[in-house]
Structures are given as C-alpha cells and as structure tokens.
N, C-alpha and C positions, 0 to 999 in steps of 0.2 A: 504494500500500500504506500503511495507516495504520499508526500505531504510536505507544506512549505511555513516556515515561521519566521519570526524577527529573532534577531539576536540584539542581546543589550549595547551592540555598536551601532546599531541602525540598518546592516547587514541582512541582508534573506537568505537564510539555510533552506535550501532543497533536499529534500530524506526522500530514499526510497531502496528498497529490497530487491536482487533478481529473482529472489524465488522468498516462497513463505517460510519464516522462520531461519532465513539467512543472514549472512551480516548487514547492515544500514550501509547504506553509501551514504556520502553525503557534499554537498559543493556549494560554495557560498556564492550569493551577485549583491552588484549596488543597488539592481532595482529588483523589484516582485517581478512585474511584467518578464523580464530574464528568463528569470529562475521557473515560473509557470511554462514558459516557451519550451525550454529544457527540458524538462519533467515531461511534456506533454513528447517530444521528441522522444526520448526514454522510453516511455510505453509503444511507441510507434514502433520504434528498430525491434521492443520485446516481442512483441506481437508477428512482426513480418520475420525473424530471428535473424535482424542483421546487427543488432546489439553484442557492442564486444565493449567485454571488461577490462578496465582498465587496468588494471589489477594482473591479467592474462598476459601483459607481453614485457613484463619481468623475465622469464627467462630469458635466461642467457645464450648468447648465440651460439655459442661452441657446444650447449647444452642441445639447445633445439636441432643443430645440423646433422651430430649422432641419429637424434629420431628422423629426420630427414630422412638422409642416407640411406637407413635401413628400410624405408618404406617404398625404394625408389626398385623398378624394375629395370634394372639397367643390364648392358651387356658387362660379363666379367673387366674386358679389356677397358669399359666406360667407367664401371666402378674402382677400376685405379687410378684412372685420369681424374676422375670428380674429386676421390679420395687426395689427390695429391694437389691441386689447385686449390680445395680447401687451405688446408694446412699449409701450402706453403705462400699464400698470396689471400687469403682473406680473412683466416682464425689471428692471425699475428694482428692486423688491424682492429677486428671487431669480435674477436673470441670474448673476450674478458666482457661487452654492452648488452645490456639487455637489446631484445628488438625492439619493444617499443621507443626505445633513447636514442636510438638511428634516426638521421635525418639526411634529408636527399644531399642537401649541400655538400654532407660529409661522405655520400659514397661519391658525389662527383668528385670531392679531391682526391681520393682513393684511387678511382680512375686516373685522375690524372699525373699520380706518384708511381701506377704502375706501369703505364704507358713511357716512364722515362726509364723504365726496366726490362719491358718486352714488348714482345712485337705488337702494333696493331691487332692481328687477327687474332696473337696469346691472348692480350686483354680483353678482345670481344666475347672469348670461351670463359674465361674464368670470369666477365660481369655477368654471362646469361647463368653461370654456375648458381652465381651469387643471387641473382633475382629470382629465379626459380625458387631458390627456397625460400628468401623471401615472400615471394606469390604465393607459394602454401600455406608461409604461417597465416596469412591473410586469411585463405579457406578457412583456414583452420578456429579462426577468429582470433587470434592473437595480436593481431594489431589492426588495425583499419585500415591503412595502406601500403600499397609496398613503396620505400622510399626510394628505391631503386630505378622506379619506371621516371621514363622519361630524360632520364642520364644520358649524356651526348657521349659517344664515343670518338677514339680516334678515325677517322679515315683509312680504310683499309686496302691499298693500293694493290689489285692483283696483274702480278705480272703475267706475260703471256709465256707460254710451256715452251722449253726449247727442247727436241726432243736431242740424245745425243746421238752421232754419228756412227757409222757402222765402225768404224776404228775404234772410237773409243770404246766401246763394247767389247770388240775382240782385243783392245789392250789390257783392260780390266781385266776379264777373263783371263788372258794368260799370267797376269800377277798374281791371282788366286789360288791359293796348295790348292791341286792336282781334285781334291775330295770336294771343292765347291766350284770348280768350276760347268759342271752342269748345271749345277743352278742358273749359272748366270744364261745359259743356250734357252733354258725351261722359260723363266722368266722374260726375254727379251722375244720366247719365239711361242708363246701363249698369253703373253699381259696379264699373268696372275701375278696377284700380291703378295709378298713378301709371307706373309703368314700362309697365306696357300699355296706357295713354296713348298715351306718348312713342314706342312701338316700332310705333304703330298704321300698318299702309302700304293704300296706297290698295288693293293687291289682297286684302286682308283683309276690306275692307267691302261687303257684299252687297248694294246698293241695289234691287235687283230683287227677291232675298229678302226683304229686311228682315230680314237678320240681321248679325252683325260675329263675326268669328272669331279669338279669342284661342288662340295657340299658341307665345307668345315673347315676349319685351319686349327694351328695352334697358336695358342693364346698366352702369355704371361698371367698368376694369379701373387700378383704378391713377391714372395720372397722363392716359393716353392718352384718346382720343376714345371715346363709350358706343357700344358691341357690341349685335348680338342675340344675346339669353340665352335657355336654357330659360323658362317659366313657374317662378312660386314653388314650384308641388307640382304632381305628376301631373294632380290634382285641375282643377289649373287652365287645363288646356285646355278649351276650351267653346264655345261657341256663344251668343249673349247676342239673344234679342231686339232689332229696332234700333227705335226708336218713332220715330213721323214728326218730333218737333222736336226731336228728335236728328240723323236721316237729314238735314232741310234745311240746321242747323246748321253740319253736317259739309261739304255741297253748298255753299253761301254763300262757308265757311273755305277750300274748294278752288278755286273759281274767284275769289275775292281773292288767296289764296296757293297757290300752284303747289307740286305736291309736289317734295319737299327730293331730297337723294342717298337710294337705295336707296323711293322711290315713297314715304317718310316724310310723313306727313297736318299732322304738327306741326315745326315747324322752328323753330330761331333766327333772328334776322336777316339773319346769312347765308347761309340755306340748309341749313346744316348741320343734326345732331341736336343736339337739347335734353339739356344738363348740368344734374341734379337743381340744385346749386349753384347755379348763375346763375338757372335758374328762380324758385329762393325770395329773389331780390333782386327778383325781380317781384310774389311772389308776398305773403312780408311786408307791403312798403308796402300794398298794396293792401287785405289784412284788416284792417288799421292804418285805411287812409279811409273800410271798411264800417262800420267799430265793431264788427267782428269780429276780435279779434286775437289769439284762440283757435285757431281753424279751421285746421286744418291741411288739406291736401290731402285726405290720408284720409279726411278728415271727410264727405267726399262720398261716399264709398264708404256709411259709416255713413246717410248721407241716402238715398242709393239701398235699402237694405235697409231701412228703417223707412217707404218710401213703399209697398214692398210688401207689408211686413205692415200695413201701416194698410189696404189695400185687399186684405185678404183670403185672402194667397199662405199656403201650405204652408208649415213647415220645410224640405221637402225641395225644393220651390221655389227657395225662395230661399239654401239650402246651392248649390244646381247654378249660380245665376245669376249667384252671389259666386266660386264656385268653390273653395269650402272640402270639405276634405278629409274630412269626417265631417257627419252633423247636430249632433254635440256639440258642433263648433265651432261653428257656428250659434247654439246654444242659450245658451253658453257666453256668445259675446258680445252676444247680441239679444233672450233671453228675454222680459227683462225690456217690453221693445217690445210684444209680442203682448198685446192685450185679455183681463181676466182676464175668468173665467165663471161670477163669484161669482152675480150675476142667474142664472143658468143652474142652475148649482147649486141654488139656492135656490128656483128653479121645481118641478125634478125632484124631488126630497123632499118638497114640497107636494103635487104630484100623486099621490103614491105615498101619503105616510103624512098628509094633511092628508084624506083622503076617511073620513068616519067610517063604523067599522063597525059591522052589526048588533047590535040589543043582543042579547045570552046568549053571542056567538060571540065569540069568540078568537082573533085572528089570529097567525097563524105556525105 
C-alpha cells in the first residue's frame, strides 16, 4: 500500500511496498504533487512488471558476469574468447561497481582507453561482450538501462584480402618439418580452416570419391588437450571437392605418418593432436625463411577462394566450398577478387546504341 506524508522539514515522504508485508521503500520530494506522480508511476511499472528495484542492481559486476557466462549457450571455442575478454579488458575496469553505479559516460571512456590498446575491431568484440551482459541484467530487471547502448565506437577500417601467391605457399610449405607440410597442400587446395585441418581423421577422406567431409574440427577447451567441436556455422558442414595433389599429398603424409589417437590425419610429434599454439612456433619461423611473414594460416583459405574465382566459379560456388553462411559473406570478403566486366559493358552499349539508325527515324 503506498502512501505519502509530510515530514517535520516541510519535505513529502513517499512509502510504498513491492509486495505485502515486504520492506517500505521510501523517497522524499519538495512538492506533494512529485511525490503522488511517482507513486502513481510505481504502481504503473508494478502492475505492467517493468518495475525494477532499486535495490537489484547492487550487485556486483564480476559477480553478475559469472551468472552470465554460465547461462550463455555458446560454442566451446566462444566460451574462451568471452571468458578471456572478460577478464582481461573489462572485470579490471568495472569488476569491483555494482551495475546499477555504471554510467554511459564511463563505458564511453573505457572504450576509448581501450581503443589506444587494441584494434578497432578487438574493441568492437569485447564492447558487444560487455553490453550483452549488460542487456540481460536489464531483462533481468536489475537495472533499467543498459549504459552501454549507444556508445560510439572506433571506426573499423577493413582492408581488402590479399590472397598470397603460388610461391609463397610453396615456400612456406617447404620451411615446414616434413610432418606438416600436407597441411599446408590440404589447406590451400580445399579452403578448410585451420581447425578443420587439425580435426581432419582418416574416415572423413573419400579417396574413392574424391571428396573430404567437413562436419567438426578441433577445438581448444581451456588448458586441457583440443576436443572435436561443432563446425564454425551450420553453414559449415560440407563436402569439398578433393583434387588429385591434394588426394596424393594426403596418401604420401599417411603412409610416412600413421594416423594419430582418434584416426587424426595431422598429428604432433607425439602422436597426439595439434595445439593451434605450438603449431604457430612452426609455423612463424617458417613464413619468416619464405619472406613471407604476413601469411597467416588463413591466408590459405583466402588463396583457395581467389584460385576459384580466377578460374571461373560462381559466388554460390565458392560460398558452399568455403562454407560460409550467406553469398554476402562471400561477396563481403572476395568481391573485390572477381574480374570486373567493364570490357563487357562497354561491348553491350556499343552493340545496342553504336548501330546507326535510319535517317528520318527516331528511335525509342
């Protein structure tokens, strides 16, 4: 039951309960009129239940993002990355604040302290980390807004893909000990990813077909040995063409190296499965003795899609072959790749409007 009185300052105390036989709130104004307006608000948000207690967004943010986390359905590999941009770029900031004591101003400067420490597009992933949870506690009724929304971000400049050269592939590759460089043939002559490399097991490859069946990779969990995971997106189950010096590549790599635990095609020295980590101690030096010291793995991916459209594939092609989830992603990253048809162009209009017409007539 709410209810409003004077105080012996002259003051109007506004009282009221969220439930029966709960604690009193209570908030003073200078005028009655106020204080009724409030109060009458108060019952309004009770009733529709968009009423959040004040009270509710005391906890603490490092407190809250634990329950977060845990409620979040994310991919393994998602749940380290979320885990680790936490903790290292927004609990040091606002771990210690409750969420209600956040205020937009202060994650704009946040933003703007960690933008003079990473990249653009780092900061754009670790602030949608950051409002995300944010945006729950909201759901959740713990605070009324998220202070987050509406924060300007850096500019996030994307450069156009430069795919690398057929030399520098095959110089890479011959830097690589002897055990990965199929990889690098698998990779540059399928445009699987780096995990679906690693997670590739002998009963996946079709030698008979001539095809390789992408349905999983392996994953890092933490500290412990790499898992098979989902693929990246639905998208990325697939079927991939295998071309023959690829096919032999892979044939050569297995009867020098015997498949690892779980029929794995690519192994460590021991046997075991390949840690992204350790790998890029091989794999560094080695772009480093190409005079390739750009090249990231991916980059092969990139060289696989610009070999097919240099030789004539679809968009829709080469979306299915990459295993990307739209042609817009495709387009998004490879546009630029595909031969323009200014010549083309410039045929067609000739043909049409360069044919002279009769004289007295009028065309159109």
């Amino acid at each position: 039951m709410a209810s409003i009185d004077r105080r012996p300052d002259g003051r109007w105390r506004a009282r009221w309960r969220l439930r029966p036989g709960g604690p009193q709130r209570t908030k003073h104004f200078d005028r009655k009129l106020d204080a009724q307006r409030f109060l009458t608000r108060i019952e309004a948000q009770q009733l529709d239940g968009s009423y959040v207690d004040p009270d509710a967004g005391q906890v603490r943010v490092a407190t809250y993002a634990r329950t977060w986390q845990a409620a979040q359905l994310h991919r393994p590999t998602t749940v380290a990355q979320v885990d680790a941009h936490l903790r290292n770029h927004v609990l040091p900031t606002f771990g210690d604040r409750t969420l209600a004591s956040i205020r937009p101003s202060e994650v704009q400067a946040w933003v703007r302290h960690r933008s003079e420490h990473l990249a653009p597009a780092t900061v754009e992933v670790v602030y949608r980390i950051f409002s995300s949870m944010l945006h729950a506690a909201v759901a959740d009724r713990l605070i009324v807004r998220n202070p987050a929304q509406g924060v300007r971000l850096p500019t996030v400049t994307r450069t156009a893909v430069v795919p690398p050269t057929v030399a520098q592939v095959d110089a890479v590759r011959g830097e690589l000990p002897e055990r990965y460089q199929a990889l690098v043939t698998l990779a540059a002559g399928t445009g699987m990813r780096q995990g679906e490399c690693f997670g590739l097991t002998v009963d996946r490859i079709g030698f008979l077909h001539r095809t390789i069946t992408v349905d999983r990779q392996l994953i890092l969990t933490g500290t412990g040995p790499p898992v098979f995971g989902p693929p990246k997106t639905a998208a990325s189950i697939r079927t991939i063409p295998l071309p023959d010096v690829v096919g032999t590549a892979l044939a050569v790599h297995l009867e020098r190296f015997p498949p690892g635990d779980d029929g794995l095609v690519f192994t460590n020295p021991h046997g075991g499965a390949i840690r992204r980590n350790r790998f890029n101690e091989q794999w560094r030096p080695a772009t480093q003795r190409a005079d390739a010291p750009s090249l990231r793995f991916h980059g092969l991916r990139h060289f696989y899609a610009s070999l097919l459209i240099e030789h004539g594939e679809s968009v829709k092609v080469v979306q299915a072959r990459l295993g990307h989830a739209s042609a817009t992603e495709t387009l998004d990253t490879y546009a630029h790749l595909w031969p323009d048809n200014d010549d083309r162009t410039r045929a067609a209009v000739d043909a049409v409007l360069g044919t002279p017409t009769q004289p007295g007539r009028r065309s159109g």
